[in-house]
N, C-alpha and C positions, 0 to 999 in steps of 0.2 A: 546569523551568518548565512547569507543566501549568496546563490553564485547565477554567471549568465549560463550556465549548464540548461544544455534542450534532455529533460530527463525522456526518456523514451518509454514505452510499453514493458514489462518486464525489469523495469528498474526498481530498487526498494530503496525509499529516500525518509529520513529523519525530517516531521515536519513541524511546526503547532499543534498540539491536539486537542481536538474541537470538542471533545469530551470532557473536560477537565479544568479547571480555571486557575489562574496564579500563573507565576514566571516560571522555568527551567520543566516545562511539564511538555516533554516533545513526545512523539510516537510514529512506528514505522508502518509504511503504508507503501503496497503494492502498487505500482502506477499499471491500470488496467485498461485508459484510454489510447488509441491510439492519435492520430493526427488529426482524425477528421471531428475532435472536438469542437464546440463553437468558440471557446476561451482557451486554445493551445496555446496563444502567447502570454495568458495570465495566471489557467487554472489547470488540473487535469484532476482523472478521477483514479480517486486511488480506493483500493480494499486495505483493511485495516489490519497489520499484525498484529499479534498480539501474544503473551506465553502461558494463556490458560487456554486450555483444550476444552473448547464447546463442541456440540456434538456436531452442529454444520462445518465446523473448521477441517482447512486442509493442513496435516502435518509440513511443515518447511523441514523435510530433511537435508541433509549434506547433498547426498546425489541431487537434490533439485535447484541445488544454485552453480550457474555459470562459474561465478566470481562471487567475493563475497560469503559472509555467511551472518548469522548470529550466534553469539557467546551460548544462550541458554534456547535449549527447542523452544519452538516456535511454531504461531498458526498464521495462517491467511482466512480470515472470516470474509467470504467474500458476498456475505448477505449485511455488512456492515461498512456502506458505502459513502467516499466523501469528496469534495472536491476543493482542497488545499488551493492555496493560491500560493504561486511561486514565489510572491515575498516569503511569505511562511515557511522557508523551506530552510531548516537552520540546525544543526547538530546539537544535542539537548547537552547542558550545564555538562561537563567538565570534559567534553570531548573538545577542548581548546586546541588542541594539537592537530587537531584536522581542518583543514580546507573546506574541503566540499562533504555535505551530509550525504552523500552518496554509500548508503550500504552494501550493495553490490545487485548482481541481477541473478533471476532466475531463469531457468531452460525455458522455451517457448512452448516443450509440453505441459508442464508444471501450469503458466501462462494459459494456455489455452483452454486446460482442464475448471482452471477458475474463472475465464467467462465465461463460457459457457455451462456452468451451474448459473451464474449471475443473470443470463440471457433464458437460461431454462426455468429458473423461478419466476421472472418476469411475465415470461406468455403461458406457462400453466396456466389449464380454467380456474376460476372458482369454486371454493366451495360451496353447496348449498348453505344458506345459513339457515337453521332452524332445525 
């Protein structure tokens, strides 16, 4: 169930999950790209929710969504990144009553606080190896 919705930065959208094989296997994912993707009219990048607490994850509390929420706490792993294709973008098996897989957004602090972890593990040095 995919719609012409432009999901924007801070949306959290039900997609395909690329982890996982078989039908009705969706999962919710951060949209952490902004516009100046190369594939904003096909793809974007999303951070993966998820409701196990790993230790890099950011708790998704009530105060951190706009709009929107999730049933059960939730994380934003934002070291576990993907880039869905907006076919792929579809409400997972028995959410038939909805439209658009649009789960709602989160504050732009919240937003901001997870790229930039994303940005800041990326250009930390290396470790020595040895």
């Amino acid at each position: 169930m995919s719609t012409d919705r432009r999901y924007e930065a801070g949306d959290v959208v039900w997609t395909a999950d690329p982890f996982k094989t078989g039908d009705g296997l969706e999962r919710l994912f951060l949209v952490v790209s902004r516009r100046t993707h190369p594939f904003d009219e096909e793809q974007f990048v999303g951070a993966t929710v998820t409701t196990t607490d790993h230790g890099v994850a950011h708790p998704l509390r009530d105060e951190y969504w706009e709009y929107g929420g999730t049933p059960r706490q939730s994380y934003v792993l934002p070291l576990s990144l993907h880039t869905p294709r907006l076919s792929n973008v579809r409400a997972p098996a028995g959410y038939d009553a909805i439209e658009d897989p649009w789960q709602g957004r989160v504050t732009e602090a919240f937003l901001t606080n997870v790229i930039d972890e994303i940005v800041w593990t990326l250009r930390r040095p290396r470790r020595p190896v040895g």
